[in-house]
C-alpha positions in Angstrom: -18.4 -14.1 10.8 -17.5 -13.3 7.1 -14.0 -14.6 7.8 -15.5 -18.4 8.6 -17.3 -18.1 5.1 -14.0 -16.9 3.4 -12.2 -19.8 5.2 -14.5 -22.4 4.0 -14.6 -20.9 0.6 -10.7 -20.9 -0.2 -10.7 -24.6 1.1 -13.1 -25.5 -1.6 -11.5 -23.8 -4.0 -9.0 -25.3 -6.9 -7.8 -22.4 -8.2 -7.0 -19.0 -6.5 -6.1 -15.9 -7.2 -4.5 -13.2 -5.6 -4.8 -9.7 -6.6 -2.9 -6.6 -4.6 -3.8 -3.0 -5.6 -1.3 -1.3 -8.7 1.9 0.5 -7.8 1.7 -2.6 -5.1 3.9 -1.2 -1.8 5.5 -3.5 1.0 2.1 -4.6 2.5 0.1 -5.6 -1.0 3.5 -7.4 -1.9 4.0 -9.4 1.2 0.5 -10.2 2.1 0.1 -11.4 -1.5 3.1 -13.7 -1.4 2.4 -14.8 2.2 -0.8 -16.1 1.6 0.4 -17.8 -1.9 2.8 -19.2 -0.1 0.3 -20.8 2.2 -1.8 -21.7 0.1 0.5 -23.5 -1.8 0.8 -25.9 1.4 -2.7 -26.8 1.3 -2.0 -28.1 -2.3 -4.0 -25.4 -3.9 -3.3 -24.1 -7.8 -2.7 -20.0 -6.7 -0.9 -17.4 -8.5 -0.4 -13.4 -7.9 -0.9 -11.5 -11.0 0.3 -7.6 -10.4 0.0 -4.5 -12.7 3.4 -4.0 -12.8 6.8 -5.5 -11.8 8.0 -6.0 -8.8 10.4 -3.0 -7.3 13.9 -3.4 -6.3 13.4 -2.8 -2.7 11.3 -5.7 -2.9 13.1 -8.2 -5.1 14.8 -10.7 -1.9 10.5 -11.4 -1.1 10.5 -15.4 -1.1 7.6 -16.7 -3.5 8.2 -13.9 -6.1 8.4 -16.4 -8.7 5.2 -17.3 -8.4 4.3 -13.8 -9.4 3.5 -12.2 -12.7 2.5 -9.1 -14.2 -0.8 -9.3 -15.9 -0.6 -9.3 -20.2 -4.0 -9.1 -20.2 -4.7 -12.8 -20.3 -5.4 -15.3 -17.4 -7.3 -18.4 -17.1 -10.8 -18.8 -14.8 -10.2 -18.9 -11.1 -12.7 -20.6 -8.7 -11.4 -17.9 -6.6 -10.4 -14.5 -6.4 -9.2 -12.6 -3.8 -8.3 -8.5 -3.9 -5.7 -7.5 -1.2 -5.1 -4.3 0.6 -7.3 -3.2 -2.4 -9.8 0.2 -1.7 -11.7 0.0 -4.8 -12.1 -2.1 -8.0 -10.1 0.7 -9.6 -7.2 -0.1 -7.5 -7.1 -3.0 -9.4 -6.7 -1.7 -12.8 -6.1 -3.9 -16.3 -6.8 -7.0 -13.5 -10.4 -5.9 -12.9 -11.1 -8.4 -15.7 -9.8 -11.2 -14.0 -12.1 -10.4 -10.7 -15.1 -9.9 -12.3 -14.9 -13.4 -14.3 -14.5 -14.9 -11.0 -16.9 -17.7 -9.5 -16.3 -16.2 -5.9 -14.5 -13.0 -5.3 -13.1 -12.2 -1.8 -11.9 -8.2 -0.3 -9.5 -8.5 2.2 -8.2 -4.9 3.6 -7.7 -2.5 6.1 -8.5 0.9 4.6 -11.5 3.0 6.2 -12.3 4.1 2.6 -12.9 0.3 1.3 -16.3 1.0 -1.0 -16.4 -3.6 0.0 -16.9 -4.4 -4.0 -16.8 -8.4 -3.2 -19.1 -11.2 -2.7 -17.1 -11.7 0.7 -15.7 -8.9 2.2 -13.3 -8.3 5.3 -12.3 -4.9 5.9 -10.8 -5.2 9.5 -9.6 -1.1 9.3 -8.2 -1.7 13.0 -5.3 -3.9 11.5 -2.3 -1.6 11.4 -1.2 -3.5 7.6 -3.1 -6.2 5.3 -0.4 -8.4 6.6 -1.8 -8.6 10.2 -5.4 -9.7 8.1 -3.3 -12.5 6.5 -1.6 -13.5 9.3 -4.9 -14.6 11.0 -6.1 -15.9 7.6 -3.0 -18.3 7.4 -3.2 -19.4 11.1 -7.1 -19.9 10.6 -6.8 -22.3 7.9 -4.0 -24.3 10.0 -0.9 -24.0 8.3 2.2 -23.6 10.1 4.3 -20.7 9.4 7.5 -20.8 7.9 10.5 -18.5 7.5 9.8 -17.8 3.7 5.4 -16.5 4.7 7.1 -14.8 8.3 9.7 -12.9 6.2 7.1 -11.8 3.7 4.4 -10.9 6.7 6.8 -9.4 8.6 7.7 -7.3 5.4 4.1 -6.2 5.1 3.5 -5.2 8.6 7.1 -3.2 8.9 6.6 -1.4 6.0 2.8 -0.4 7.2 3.6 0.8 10.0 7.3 2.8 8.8 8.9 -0.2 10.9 6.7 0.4 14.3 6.8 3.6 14.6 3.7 5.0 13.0 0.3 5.6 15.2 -1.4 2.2 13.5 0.7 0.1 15.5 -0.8 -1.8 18.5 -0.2 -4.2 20.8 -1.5 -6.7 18.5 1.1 -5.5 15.9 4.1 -6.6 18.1 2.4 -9.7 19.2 2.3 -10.8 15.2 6.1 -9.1 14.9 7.0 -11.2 17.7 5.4 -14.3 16.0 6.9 -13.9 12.9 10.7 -13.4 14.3 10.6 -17.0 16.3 9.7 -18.6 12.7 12.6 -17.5 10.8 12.6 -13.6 10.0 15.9 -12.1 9.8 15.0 -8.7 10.9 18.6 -6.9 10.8 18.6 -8.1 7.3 14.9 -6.8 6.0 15.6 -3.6 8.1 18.2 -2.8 5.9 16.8 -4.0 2.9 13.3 -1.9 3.3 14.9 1.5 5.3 18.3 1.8 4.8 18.9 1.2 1.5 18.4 3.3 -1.8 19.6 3.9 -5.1 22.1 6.9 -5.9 19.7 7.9 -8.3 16.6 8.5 -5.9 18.9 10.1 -3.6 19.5 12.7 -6.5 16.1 13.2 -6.8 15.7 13.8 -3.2 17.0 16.7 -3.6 15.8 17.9 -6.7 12.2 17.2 -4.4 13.6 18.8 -1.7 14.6 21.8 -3.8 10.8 22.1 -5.1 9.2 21.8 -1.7 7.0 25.1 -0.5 5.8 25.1 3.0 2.4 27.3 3.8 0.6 27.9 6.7 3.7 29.0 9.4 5.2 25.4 8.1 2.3 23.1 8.9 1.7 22.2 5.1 4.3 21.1 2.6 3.9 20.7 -0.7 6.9 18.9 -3.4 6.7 18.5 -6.7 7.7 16.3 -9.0 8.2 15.9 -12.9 9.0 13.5 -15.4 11.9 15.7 -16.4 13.1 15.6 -13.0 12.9 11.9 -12.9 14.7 11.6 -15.7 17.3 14.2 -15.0 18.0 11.8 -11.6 18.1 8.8 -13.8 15.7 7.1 -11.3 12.6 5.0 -11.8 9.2 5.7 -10.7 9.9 3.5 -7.9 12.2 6.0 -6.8 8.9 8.5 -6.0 8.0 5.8 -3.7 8.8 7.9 0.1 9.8 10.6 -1.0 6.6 12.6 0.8 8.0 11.7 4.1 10.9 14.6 3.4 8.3 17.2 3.8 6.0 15.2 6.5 9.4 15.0 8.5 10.1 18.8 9.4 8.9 19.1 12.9 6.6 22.1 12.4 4.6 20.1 9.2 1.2 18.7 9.8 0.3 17.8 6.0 2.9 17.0 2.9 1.6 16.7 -0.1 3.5 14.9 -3.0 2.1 15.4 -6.5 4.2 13.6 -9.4 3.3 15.3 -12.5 3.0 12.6 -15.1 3.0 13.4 -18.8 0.9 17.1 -19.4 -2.4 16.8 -17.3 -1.8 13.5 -15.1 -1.1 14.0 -11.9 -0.5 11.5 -8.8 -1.2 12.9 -5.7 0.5 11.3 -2.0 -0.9 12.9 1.4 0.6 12.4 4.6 0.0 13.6 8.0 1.1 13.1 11.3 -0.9 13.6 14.3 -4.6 14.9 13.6 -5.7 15.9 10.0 -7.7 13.3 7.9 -5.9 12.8 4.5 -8.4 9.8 3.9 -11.2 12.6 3.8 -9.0 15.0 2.0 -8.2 12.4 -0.9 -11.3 11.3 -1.1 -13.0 14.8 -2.6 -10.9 14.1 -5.5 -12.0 10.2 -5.9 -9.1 8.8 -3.9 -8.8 7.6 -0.6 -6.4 5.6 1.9 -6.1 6.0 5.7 -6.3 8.6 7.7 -2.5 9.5 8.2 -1.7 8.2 4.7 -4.0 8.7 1.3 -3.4 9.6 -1.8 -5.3 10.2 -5.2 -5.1 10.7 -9.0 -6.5 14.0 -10.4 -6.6 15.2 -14.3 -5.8 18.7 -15.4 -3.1 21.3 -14.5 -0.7 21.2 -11.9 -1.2 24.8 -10.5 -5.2 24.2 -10.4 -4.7 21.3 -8.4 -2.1 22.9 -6.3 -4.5 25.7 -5.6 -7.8 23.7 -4.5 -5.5 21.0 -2.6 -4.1 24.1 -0.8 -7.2 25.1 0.2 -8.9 21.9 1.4 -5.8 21.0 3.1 -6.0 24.9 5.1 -10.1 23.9 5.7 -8.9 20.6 7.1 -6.5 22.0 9.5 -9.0 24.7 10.9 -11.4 22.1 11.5 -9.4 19.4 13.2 -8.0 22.8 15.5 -11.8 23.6 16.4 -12.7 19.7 16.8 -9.8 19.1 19.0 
């Protein structure tokens, strides 16, 4: 079992560490603090280094001081350890550190995982990376505390769009349950995490809302958005983060598509469906990838190419899932 050799190999490590993907969400965040956190308690010399800074949303996660955004300098780790991580692109400017490791370590849950480690444990049944960790932690014995159960329970909520996403099982709720009777305050992170956002990304709600186009009697949805409309909102990019959900929301829509224009030719591209099409499959004809209710990509060139092909795979996608089902 790759997870005994992963055990044994953080327990003879020094130095560790930990590495979530870039534009890390709720699950890279929490699993990466939660298993610092641990790891800490076994005396061990672990750090998280991120692409960028932490979001707001995020900023109450216990352990964040242990975290730091990569400069492009770090020392040698005995250890390294990608989470929730698909790729070694998904690791951008921090790819560096990885590769100079002794030992390097894959822990996720995405079906598209191309398993670029020494050790690798893609478990794509887990709902979130956090359910992964959880085990990890209890396998190497050490008790949980409220600080890693407020930072688990943080990666699994925010996985699963707080429980109510297909991904979650049984097991899901077991962990939840778990994490509650060692200190989570859920009220609190429930209203921290879904019911709270900045005026400025509720402006640009509906600037996206004002861009969306719907196709195919309402099953596909498509919004847009610009730097200029950032801008215009006064938001930060972390203010993008959701925002595909508007369109995924209307009862009639299958597929939303979010594609965030950035700068002339860049473009970031979310996918979400909800009960049968396979955005993981979709995403990944344009080098991306993800699950199969939630993928995304990053495609070069212009904005109404892109919109035109993604159409059109999107339109195959639902015909065949109609005929398969």
């Amino acid at each position: 079992m790759v997870l005994n050799h992963i055990i044994s190999k953080i327990k003879g490590a020094k130095s560790i560490a930990i590495l979530p993907h870039v534009s890390a969400d709720g699950d890279a965040l929490g699993s990466s603090l939660a298993l610092l956190l641990a790891l800490k308690k076994l005396n061990k010399d672990a750090a998280v280094y991120l692409e960028e800074e932490i979001p707001f949303i995020y900023s109450f996660l216990p352990g964040k001081q242990h975290a730091e955004v990569y400069s492009g300098r770090a020392k040698e780790f005995d250890l390294v350890i990608a989470l929730d991580t698909g790729d070694m692109e998904r690791l951008g400017e921090r790819s560096r550190i990885f590769r100079e490791a002794l030992i390097t370590v894959n822990l996720d849950h995405h079906n598209t995982n191309t398993e670029f480690a020494f050790y690798n444990h893609v478990q794509t049944r887990a709902s979130a990376v956090g359910e992964i960790v959880y085990q990890l932690i209890k396998m190497l014995g050490v008790s949980l505390d409220a600080d890693i159960a407020t930072c688990l329970y943080v990666a699994v909520a925010t996985d699963t769009g707080g429980f109510r996403y297909g991904n979650t099982t049984a097991v899901t709720h077991q962990i939840a349950g778990d994490l509650v009777n060692n200190g989570v305050n859920v009220s609190d992170i429930n209203q921290k995490i879904f019911e709270s956002v900045s005026l400025q990304k509720v402006k640009l709600m509906g600037m996206a809302i004002n861009s969306m186009e719907l196709f195919e009697n309402n099953k596909i949805a498509f919004i847009t958005l610009t730097d200029e409309m950032v801008r215009k909102a006064g938001a930060k990019e972390e203010d993008c983060d959701g925002i595909v959900n508007l369109g995924r929301n209307i009862y009639s829509v299958e597929v939303a598509a979010m594609l965030r224009m950035k700068g002339t030719d860049l473009i970031k591209v979310n996918l979400r469906s909800k009960n049968y099409v396979d955005v993981s499959a979709i995403a990944g004809m344009y080098s991306g990838g993800g699950h199969k209710r939630a993928a995304g990509c990053i495609v070069t060139g212009k904005i109404e190419d892109l919109k035109e092909k993604l159409l059109e795979d999107i339109k195959e996608a639902l015909k065949n899932s109609v005929i398969r089902g």
